[in-house]
Each structure stands twice: as C-alpha cells, then as structure tokens.
C-alpha positions as CSV (number, residue, x, y, z in Angstrom):
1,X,149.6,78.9,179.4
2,X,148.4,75.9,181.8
3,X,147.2,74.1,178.9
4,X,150.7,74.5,177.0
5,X,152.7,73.3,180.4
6,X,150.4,70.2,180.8
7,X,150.7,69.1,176.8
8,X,155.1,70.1,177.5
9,X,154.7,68.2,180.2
10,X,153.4,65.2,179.0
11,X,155.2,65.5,175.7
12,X,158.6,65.3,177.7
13,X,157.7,62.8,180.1
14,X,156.5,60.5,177.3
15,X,160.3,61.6,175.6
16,X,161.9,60.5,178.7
17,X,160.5,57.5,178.8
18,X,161.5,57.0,175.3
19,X,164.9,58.1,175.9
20,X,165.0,55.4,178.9
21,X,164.1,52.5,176.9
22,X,166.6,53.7,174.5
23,X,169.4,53.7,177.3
24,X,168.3,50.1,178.2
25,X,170.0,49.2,174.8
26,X,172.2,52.4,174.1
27,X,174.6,52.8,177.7
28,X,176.4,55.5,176.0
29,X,173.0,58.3,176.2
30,X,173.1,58.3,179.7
31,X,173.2,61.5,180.0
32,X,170.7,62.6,177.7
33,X,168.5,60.4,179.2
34,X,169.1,62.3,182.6
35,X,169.0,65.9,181.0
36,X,165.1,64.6,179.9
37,X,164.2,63.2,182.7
38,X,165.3,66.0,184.6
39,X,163.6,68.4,182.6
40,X,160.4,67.1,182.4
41,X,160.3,67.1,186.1
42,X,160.4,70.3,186.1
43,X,158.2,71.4,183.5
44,X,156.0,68.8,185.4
45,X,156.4,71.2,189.3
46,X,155.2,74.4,186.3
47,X,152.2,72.4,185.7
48,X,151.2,71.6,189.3
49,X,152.3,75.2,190.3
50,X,150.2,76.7,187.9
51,X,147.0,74.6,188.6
52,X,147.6,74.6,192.9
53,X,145.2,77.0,194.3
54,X,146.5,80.1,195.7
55,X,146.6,80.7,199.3
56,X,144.3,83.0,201.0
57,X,145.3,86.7,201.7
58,X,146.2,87.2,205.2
59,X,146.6,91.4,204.4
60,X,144.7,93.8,202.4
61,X,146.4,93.8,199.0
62,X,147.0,96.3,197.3
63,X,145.4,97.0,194.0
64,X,143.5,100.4,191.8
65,X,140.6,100.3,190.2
66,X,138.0,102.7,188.7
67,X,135.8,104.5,191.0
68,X,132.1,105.8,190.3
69,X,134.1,108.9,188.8
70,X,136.1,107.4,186.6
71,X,139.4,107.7,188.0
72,X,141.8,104.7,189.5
73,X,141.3,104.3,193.2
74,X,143.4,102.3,195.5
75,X,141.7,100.3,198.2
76,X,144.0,101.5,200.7
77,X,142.4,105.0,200.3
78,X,141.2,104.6,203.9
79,X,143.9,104.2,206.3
80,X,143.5,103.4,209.6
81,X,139.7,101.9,209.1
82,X,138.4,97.9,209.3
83,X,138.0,97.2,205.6
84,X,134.7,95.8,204.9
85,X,135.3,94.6,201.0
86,X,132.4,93.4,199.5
87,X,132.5,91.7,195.9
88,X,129.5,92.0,193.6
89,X,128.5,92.0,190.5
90,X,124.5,93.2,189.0
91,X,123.4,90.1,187.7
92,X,124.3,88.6,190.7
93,X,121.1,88.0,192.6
94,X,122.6,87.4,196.4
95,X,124.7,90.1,195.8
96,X,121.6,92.2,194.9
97,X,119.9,91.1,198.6
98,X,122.4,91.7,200.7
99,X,123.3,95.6,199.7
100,X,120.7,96.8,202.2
101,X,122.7,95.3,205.0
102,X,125.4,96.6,203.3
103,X,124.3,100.1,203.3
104,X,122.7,100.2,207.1
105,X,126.0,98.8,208.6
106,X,128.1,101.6,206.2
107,X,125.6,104.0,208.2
108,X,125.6,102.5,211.6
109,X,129.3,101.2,212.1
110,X,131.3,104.2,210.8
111,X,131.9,105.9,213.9
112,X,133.4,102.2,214.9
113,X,135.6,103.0,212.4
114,X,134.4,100.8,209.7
115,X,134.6,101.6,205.8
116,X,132.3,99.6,202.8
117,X,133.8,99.3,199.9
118,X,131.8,97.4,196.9
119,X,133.9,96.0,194.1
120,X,131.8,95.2,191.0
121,X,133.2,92.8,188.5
122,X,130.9,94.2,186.1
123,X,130.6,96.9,183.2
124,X,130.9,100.7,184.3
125,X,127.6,101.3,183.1
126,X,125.9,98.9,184.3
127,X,126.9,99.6,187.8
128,X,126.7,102.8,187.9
129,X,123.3,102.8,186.5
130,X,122.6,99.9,189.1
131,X,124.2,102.1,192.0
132,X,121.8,104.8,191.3
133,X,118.4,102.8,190.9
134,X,119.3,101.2,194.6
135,X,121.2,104.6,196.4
136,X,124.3,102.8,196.9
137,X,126.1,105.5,199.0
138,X,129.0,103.4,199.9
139,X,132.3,103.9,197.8
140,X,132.4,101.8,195.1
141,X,135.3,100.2,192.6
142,X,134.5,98.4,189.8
143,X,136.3,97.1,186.5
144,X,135.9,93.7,184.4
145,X,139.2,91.9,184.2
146,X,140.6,94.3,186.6
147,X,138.0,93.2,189.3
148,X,138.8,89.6,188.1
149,X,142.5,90.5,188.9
150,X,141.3,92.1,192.2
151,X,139.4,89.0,193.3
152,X,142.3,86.8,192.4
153,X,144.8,88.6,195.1
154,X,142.8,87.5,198.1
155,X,143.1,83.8,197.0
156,X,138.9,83.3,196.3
157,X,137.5,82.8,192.7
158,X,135.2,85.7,191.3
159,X,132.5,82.4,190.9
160,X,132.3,82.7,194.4
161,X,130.0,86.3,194.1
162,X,129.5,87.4,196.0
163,X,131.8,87.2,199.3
164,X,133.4,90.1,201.3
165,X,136.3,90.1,203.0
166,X,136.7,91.8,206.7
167,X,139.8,93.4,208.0
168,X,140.9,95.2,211.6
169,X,141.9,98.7,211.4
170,X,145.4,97.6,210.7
171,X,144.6,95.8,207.0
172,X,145.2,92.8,208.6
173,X,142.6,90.4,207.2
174,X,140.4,89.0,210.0
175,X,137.9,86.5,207.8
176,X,136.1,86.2,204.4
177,X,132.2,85.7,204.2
178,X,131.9,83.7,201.1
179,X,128.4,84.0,199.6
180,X,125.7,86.0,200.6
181,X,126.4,88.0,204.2
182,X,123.5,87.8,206.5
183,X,122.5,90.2,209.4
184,X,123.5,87.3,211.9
185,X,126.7,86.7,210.7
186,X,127.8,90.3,210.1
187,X,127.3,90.9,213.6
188,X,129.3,88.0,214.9
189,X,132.2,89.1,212.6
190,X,131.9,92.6,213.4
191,X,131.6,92.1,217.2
192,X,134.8,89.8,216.9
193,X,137.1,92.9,214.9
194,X,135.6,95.4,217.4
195,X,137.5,93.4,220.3
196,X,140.3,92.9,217.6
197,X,140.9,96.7,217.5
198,X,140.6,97.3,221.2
199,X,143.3,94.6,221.5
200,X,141.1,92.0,223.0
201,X,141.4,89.0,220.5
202,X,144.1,88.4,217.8
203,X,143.2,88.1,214.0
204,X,144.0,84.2,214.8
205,X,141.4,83.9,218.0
206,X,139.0,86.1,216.4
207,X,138.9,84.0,213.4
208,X,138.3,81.3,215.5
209,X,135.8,82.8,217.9
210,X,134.0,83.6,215.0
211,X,133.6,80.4,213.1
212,X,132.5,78.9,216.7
213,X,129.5,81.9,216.6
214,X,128.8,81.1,212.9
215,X,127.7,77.4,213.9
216,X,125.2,78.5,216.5
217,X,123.8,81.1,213.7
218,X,120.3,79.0,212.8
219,X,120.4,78.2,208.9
220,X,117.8,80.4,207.3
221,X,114.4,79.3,205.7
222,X,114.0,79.9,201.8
C-alpha cells in the first residue's frame, strides 16, 4: 500500500506539473489544473501519513492472542493488576537472558499486585517447546502476525525484541524498557509504579523520576 501511495503520488504531482505548464499556454484549464494540483496534495498527506511513525501507547490496548492452551486470550484478563508486558521471541538471545528476572519478579512482586505476561512473536511450537525447556511459569501469549499486530498497538517496532512495557494498576502505561530489562532498571521502574499506585507520583512524574534513576544505573560490562 505505501509503495502504491508514493509511485500515485509522484505520478500526480509530476501530472500537475504538466498540467501547470499546460495552463501557462492554455488559460482556459484552469481548473483542471487546480483539481490536479489539489489532488496530488492529498494523495501526497496519504503517503506521509502512512510512513509517520505511530505514537506511543499511553493505555494498555486491547488486543487477543493465543495462549499456551490454544485458546484466544485478551491481555486485559487481569484487571485491576500493574501489567508487566514483556515481548519476546526464541531466537531472540536478550530475550532468552532476561526470563530469569522475568520469572523471580513474577514470584516476588505478585502480592504488589504485579502480573507478567510474555508475548512471543514466534511459532506455537516453538514456544511452547521453549516455555517448557526453561519453566516459564508466567502467562504467556503468542502468535506470528498477530504478535506483530500486538507490538504495533503500543507504537514500538517488533525489531526492537525484546522490550516490555510497564503499566499501574489502572492500565495506564507508565514506561517501556526497550531492549534487554536488567535487575537495576526493573527495580527503579518498579519502585516508581509502586508509588504510582499508592497515589504518590503520577504516570507523568514517574516517568520522569524514572528516566532520572535510569542515568545513575552504571552501564554494564560485556
């Protein structure tokens, strides 16, 4: 579709300039000329709205996919918890390191009211086999263009595997960790939602609390 806007696009604009060198000696198209003109404009705003990145959820969205069962799952299956959404895939070798973390804080933050969710962008199979080899005893959702699709909603491209997104216990999206999430800087965002649900900070100063914490975190050593 984007590649059919752009060569529209520039098919009509090079038509309306045609049809304006035309008018230069032909008064009487005028209004052809404007119709053109107009048009390709137009076609030209599809083009840059199609290819304009798309801004960055600010709620949970809603959207099913497959669970380890088979059956269609929405991830607003757990109202009334802070969404930990964590996007994955098994070849995915960051994604791969940080699912202990993943696991101890599904284990250790529940009873702060805190739900994992992993959402492979992967085959069934493969995940599930996957799921079993490391104990992944978090819920999991999983689908191929579907997780695409899923990714897509919170604004971030699926290249970015893995990144998870945080939310309060409202839905209300608090930050995204884009790449792989770290012990460090799970606490910081997790200490910052805590005081988000007891009504402490807003999503806004929480966000911003946060990225002042991440910039003291010390960058690791590979």
């Amino acid at each position: 579709m984007k590649n059919w806007l752009t060569i529209a696009a520039v098919a009509l604009l090079a038509g309306a300039a045609g049809f304006t060198f035309y008018n230069l000696r032909n008064p009487a198209s005028d209004g052809d000329s404007a119709s053109t003109t107009s048009l390709a404009t137009s076609v030209m705003s599809d083009v840059q709205a199609a290819n304009a990145p798309k801004p960055v959820a600010t709620v949970l969205p809603e959207f099913s996919l497959q669970n380890r069962e088979g059956v269609k799952q929405s991830i607003r299956s757990w109202p009334g918890k802070s969404m930990i959404v964590n996007f994955w895939a098994t070849w995915c070798a960051p994604c791969r390191k940080e699912i202990p973390l993943l696991k101890d804080i599904a284990k250790n933050e529940a009873k702060a009211g805190f739900q994992v969710v992993g959402i492979a962008i992967d085959f069934r199979d493969d995940v599930i086999k996957f799921a079993d080899e490391y104990k992944i005893d978090y819920p999991l959702l999983m689908g191929e263009q579907d997780g695409l699709a899923a990714a897509d909603s919170f604004g971030v491209q699926s290249a970015a595997l893995p990144f998870t997104v945080f939310t309060d216990n409202q839905g209300l999206i608090v930050t995204m960790v884009v790449g792989e999430l770290t012990k460090p800087k799970a606490k910081v965002v997790l200490d910052a939602i805590k005081r988000v649900n007891k009504g402490e900070l807003t999503p806004e100063t929480a966000r911003a609390t946060i990225a002042t914490q991440m910039l003291k975190i010390p960058a690791e050593k590979h």
